[in-house]
VEXDREN-827707 format. One record per atom (N, C-alpha, C): residue number from 1; residue in three letters; atom name; x, y, z. Coordinates in Angstrom, 3 decimals. Example, Ala and Ser with C-alpha at 12.3 -4.5 7.8 and 13.67 -1.06 7.14 Angstrom:
<nr 1 rest ala atom N u 13.190 v -5.690 w 7.800> .
<nr 1 rest ala atom CA u 12.300 v -4.500 w 7.800> .
<nr 1 rest ala atom C u 13.200 v -3.300 w 7.800> .
<nr 2 rest ser atom N u 12.850 v -2.250 w 7.080> .
<nr 2 rest ser atom CA u 13.670 v -1.060 w 7.140> .
<nr 2 rest ser atom C u 12.900 v 0.030 w 7.870> .
This chain:
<nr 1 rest unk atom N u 12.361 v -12.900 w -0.243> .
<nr 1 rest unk atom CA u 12.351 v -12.120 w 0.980> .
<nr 1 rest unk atom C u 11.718 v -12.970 w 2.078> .
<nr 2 rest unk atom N u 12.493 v -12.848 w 3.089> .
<nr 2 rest unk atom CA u 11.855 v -14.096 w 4.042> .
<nr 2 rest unk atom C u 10.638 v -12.861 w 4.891> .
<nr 3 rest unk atom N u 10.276 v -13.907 w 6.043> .
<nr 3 rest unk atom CA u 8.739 v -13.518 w 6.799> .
<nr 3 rest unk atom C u 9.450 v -12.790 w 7.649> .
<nr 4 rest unk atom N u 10.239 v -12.188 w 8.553> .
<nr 4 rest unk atom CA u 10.518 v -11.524 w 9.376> .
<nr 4 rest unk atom C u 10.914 v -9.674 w 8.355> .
<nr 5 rest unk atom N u 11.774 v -9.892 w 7.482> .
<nr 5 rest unk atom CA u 11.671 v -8.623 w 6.561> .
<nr 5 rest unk atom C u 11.020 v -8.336 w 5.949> .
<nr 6 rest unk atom N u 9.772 v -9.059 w 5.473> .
<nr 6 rest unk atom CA u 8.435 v -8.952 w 4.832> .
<nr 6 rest unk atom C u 7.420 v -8.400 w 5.798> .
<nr 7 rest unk atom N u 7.606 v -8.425 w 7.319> .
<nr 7 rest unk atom CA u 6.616 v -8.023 w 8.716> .
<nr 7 rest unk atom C u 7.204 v -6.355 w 8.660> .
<nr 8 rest unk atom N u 8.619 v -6.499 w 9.001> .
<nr 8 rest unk atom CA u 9.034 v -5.476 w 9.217> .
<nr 8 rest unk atom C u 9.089 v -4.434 w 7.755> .
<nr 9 rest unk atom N u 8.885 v -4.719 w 6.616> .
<nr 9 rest unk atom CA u 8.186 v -3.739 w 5.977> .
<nr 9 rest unk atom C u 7.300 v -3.314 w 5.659> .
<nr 10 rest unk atom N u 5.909 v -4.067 w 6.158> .
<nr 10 rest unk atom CA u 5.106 v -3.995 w 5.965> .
<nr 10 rest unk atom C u 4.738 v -3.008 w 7.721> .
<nr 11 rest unk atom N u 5.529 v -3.205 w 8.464> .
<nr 11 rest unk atom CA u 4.622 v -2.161 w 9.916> .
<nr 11 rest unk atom C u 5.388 v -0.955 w 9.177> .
<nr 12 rest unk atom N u 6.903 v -1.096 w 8.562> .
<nr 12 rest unk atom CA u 7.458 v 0.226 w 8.219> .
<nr 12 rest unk atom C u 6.724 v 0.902 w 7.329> .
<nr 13 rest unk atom N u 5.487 v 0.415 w 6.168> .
<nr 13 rest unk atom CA u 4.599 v 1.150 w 5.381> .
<nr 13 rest unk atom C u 3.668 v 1.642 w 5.950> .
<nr 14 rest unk atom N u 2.945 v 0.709 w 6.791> .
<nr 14 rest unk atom CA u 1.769 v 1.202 w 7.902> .
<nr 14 rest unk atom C u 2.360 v 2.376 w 8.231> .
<nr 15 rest unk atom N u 3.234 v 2.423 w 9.582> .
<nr 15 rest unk atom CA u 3.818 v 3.779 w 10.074> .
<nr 15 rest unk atom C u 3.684 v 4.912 w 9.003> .
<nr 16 rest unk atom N u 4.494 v 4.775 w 8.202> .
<nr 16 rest unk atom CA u 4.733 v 5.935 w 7.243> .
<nr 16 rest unk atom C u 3.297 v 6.406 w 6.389> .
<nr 17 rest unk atom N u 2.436 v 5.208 w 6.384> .
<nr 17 rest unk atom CA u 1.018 v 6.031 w 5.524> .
<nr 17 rest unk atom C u 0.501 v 7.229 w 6.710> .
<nr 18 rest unk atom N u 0.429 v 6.141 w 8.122> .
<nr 18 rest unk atom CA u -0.264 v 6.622 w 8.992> .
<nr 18 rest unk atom C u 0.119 v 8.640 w 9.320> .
<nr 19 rest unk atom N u 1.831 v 8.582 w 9.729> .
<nr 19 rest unk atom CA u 2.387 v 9.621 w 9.647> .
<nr 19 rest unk atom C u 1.918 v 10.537 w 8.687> .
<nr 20 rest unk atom N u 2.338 v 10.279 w 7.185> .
<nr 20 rest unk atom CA u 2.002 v 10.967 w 5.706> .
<nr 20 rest unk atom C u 0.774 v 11.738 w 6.218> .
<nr 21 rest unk atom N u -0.299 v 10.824 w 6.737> .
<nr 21 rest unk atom CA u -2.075 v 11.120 w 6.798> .
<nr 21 rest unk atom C u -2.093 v 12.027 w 7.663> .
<nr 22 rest unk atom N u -1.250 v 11.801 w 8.903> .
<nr 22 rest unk atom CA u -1.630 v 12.547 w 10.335> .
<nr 22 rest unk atom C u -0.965 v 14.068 w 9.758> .
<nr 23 rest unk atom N u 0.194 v 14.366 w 8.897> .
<nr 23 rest unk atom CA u 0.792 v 15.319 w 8.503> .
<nr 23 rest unk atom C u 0.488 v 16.328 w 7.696> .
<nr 24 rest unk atom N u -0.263 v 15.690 w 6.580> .
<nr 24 rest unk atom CA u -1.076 v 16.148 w 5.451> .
<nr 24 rest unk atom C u -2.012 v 16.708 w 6.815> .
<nr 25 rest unk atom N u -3.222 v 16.117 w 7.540> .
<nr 25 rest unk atom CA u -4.261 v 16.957 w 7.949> .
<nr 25 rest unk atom C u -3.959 v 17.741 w 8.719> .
<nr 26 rest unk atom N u -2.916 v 17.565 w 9.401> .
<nr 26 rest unk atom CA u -2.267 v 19.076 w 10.324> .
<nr 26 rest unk atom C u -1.648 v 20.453 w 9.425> .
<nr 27 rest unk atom N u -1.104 v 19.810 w 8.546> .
<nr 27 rest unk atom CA u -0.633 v 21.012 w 7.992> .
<nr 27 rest unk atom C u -1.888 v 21.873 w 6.930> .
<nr 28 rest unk atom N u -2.968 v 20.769 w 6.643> .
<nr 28 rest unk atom CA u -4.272 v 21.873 w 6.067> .
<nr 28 rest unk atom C u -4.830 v 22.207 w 6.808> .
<nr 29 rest unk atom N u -5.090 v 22.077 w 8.085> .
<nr 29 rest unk atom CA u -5.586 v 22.698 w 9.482> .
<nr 29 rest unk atom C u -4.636 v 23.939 w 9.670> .
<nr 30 rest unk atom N u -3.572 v 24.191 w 10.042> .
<nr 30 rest unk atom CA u -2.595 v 25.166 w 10.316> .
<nr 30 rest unk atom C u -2.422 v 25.975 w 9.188> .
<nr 31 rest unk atom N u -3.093 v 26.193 w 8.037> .
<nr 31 rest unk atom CA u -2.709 v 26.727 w 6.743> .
<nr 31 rest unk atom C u -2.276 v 26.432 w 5.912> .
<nr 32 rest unk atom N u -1.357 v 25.564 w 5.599> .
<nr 32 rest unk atom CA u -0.188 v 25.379 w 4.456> .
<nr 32 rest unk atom C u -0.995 v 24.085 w 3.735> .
<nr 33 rest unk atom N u -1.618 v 24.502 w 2.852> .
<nr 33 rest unk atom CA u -2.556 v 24.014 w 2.136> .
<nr 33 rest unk atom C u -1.983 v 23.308 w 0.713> .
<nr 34 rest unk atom N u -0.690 v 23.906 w 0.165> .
<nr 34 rest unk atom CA u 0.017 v 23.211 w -0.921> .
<nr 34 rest unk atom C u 0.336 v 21.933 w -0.343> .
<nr 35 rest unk atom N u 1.290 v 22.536 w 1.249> .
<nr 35 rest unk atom CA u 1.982 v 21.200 w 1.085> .
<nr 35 rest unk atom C u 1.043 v 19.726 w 1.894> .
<nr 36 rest unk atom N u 0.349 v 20.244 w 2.670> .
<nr 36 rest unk atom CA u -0.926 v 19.630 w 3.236> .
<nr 36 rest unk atom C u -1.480 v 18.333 w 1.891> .
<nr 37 rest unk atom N u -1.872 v 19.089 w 0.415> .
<nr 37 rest unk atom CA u -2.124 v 18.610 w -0.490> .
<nr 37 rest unk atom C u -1.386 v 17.731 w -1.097> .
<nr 38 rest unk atom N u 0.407 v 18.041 w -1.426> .
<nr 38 rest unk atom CA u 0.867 v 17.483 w -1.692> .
<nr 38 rest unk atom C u 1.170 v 16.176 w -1.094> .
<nr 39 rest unk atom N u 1.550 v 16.493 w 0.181> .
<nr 39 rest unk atom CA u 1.544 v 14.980 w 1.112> .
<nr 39 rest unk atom C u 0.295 v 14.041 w 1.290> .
<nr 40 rest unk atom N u -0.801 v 14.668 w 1.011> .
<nr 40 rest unk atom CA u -2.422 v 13.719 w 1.088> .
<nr 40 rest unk atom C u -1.925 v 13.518 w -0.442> .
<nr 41 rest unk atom N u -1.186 v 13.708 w -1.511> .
<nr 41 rest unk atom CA u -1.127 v 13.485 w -2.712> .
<nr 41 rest unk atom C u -0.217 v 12.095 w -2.651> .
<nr 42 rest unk atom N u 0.922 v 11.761 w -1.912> .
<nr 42 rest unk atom CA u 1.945 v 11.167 w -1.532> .
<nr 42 rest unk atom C u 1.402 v 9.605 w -1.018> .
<nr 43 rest unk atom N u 0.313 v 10.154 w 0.081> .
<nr 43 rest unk atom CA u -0.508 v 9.064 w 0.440> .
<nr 43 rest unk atom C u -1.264 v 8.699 w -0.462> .
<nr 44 rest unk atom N u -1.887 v 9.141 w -1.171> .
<nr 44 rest unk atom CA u -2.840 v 8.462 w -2.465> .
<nr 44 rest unk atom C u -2.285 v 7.701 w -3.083> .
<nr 45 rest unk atom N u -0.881 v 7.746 w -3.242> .
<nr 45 rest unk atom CA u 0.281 v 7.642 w -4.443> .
<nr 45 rest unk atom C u 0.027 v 6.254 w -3.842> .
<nr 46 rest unk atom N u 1.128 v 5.652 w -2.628> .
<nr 46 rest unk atom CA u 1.301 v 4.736 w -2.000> .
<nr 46 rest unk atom C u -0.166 v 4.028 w -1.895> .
<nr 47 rest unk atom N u -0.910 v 4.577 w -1.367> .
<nr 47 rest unk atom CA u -1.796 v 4.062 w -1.250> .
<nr 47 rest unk atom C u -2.202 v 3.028 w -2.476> .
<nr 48 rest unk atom N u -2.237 v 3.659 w -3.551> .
<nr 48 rest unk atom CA u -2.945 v 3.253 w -5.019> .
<nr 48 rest unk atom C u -2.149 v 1.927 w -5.706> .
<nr 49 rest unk atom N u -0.789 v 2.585 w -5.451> .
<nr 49 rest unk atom CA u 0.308 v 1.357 w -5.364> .
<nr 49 rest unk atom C u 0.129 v 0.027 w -5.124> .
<nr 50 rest unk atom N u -0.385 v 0.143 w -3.319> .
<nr 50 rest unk atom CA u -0.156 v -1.563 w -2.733> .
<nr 50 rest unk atom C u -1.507 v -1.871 w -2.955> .
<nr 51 rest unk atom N u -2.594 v -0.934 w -3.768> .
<nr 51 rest unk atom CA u -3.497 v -1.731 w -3.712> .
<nr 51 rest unk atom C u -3.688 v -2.528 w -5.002> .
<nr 52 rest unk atom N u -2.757 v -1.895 w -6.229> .
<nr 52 rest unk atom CA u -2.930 v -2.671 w -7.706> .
<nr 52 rest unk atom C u -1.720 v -3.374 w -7.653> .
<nr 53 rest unk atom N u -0.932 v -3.309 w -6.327> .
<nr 53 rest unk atom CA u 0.074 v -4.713 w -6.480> .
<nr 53 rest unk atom C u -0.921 v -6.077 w -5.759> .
<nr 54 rest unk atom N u -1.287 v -5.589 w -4.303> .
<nr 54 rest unk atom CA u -2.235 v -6.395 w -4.016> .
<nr 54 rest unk atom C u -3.186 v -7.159 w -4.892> .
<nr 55 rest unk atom N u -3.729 v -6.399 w -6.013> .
<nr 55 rest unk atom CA u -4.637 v -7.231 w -6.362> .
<nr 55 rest unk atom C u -3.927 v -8.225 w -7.762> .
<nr 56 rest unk atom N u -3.220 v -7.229 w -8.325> .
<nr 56 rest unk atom CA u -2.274 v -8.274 w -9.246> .
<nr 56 rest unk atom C u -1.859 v -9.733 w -8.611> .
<nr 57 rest unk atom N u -1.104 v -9.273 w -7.275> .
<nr 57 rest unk atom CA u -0.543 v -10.820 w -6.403> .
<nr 57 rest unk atom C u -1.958 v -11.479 w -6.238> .
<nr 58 rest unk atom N u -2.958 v -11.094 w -5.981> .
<nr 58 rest unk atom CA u -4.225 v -12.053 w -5.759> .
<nr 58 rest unk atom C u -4.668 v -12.651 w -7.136> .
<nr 59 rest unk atom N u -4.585 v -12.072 w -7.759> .
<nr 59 rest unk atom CA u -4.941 v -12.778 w -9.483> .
<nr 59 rest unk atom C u -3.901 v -13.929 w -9.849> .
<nr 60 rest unk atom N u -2.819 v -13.526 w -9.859> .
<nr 60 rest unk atom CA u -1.984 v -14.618 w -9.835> .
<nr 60 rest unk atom C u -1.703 v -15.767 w -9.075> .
<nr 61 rest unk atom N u -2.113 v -15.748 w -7.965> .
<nr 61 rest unk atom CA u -2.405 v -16.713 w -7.142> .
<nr 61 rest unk atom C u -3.688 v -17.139 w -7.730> .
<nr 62 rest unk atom N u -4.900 v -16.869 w -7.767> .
<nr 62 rest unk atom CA u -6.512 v -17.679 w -8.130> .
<nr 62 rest unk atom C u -5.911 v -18.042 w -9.383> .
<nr 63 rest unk atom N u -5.378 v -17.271 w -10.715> .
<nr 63 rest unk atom CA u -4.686 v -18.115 w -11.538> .
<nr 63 rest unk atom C u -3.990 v -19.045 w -11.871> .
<nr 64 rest unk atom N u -3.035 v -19.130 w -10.769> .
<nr 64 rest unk atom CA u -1.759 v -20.376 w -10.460> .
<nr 64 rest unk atom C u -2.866 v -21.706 w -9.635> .
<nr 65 rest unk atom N u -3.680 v -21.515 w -8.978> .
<nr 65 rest unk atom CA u -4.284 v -22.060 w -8.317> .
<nr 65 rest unk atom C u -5.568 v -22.806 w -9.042> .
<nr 66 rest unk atom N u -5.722 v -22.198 w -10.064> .
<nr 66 rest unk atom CA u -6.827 v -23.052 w -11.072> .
<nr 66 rest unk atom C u -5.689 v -23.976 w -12.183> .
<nr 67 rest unk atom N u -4.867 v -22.830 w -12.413> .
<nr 67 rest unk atom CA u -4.261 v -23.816 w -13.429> .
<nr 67 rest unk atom C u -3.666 v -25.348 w -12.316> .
<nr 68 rest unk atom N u -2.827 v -25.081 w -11.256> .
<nr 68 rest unk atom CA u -2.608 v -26.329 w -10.839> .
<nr 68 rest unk atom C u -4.297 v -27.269 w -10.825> .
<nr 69 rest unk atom N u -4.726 v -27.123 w -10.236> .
<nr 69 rest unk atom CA u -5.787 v -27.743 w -10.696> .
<nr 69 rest unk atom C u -6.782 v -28.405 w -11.472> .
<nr 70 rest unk atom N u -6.117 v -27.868 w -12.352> .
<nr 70 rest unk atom CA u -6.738 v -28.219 w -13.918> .
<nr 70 rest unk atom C u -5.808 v -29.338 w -14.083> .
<nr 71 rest unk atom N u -4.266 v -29.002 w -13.181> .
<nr 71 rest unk atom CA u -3.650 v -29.788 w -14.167> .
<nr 71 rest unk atom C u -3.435 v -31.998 w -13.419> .
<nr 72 rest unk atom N u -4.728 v -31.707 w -12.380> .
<nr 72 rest unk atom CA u -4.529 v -33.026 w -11.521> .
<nr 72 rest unk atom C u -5.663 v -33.660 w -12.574> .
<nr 73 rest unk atom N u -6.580 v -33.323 w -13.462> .
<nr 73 rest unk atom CA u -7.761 v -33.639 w -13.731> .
<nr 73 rest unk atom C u -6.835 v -34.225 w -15.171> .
């Protein structure tokens, strides 16, 4: 995936957490408390997601990055 469709999905996730968040707290403010929940449920989801892909891609990199290293010695 090149750097210009990798930007543009990454503002398209931003947007959509941001939305999810702003939606979820309006709708438990106004009453509707299932679906309020469910959508703060939606955001957790995503949320929880890019953060154990994030850290997987960071391990593998400090991993790839010692092993090259190891392998100049």
């Amino acid at each position: 995936m090149n750097d210009k469709k990798n930007g543009k999905l990454h503002v398209l996730v931003i947007v959509l957490m941001i939305s999810i968040l702003a939606a979820a707290f309006v709708l438990f403010f106004l009453g509707h408390y299932k679906v309020g929940f469910v959508l703060f449920g939606i955001f957790m989801l995503i949320l929880n997601s890019i953060s154990n892909w994030t850290g997987i891609k960071n391990a593998e990199y400090v991993y790839l990055k010692n092993h090259k290293n190891n392998e100049k010695w």
